[in-house]
C-alpha positions in Angstrom: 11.9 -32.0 6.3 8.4 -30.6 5.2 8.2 -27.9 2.6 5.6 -25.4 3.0 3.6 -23.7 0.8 1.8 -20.8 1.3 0.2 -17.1 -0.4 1.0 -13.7 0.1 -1.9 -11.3 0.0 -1.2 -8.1 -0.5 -4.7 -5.2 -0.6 -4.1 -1.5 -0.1 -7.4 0.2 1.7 -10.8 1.1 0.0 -9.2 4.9 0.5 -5.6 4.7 -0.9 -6.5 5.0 -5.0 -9.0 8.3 -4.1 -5.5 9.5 -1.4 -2.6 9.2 -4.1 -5.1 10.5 -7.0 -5.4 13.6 -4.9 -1.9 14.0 -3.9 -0.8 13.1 -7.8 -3.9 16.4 -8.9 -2.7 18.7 -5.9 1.1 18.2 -7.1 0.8 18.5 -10.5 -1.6 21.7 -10.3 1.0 23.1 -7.7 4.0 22.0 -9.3 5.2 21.1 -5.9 6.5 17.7 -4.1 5.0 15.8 -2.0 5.5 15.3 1.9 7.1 11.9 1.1 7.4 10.9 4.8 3.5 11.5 4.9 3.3 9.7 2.3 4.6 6.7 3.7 3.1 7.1 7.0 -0.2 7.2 5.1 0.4 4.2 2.6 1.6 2.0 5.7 -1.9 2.6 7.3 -2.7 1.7 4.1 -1.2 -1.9 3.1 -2.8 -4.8 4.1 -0.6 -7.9 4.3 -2.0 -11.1 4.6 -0.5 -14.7 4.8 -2.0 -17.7 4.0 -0.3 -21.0 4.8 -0.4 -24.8 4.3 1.4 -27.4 5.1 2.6 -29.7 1.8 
C-alpha cells in the first residue's frame, strides 16, 4: 500500500471580502438579518477548492 500525500487549497474570489463587508455595513446600519440562503448561494460561487496531489 502507497500513502499519498497531498494539499488542499482553499481561495475565496477577488469579490467575496468587498460582498460580506457590504452585507456586514447594510446589516448593522439596518439592524436587519441577512438572506442567509443568499448568502450561501453567493459564498459557494465564491470558494475555490483546489487539490494538489502526489504520490509518496
Amino acid at each position: 500500500m502507497m500513502a499519498k500525500y497531498g494539499n488542499i487549497v482553499v481561495t475565496f474570489a477577488w469579490w467575496w471580502r468587498p460582498y460580506a463587508f457590504g452585507l456586514l455595513l447594510t446589516a448593522m446600519i439596518t439592524g436587519l438579518e441577512p438572506d442567509w440562503h443568499k448568502v450561501e448561494r453567493m459564498a459557494d460561487k465564491a470558494i475555490r477548492i483546489k487539490i494538489e496531489g502526489r504520490k509518496a
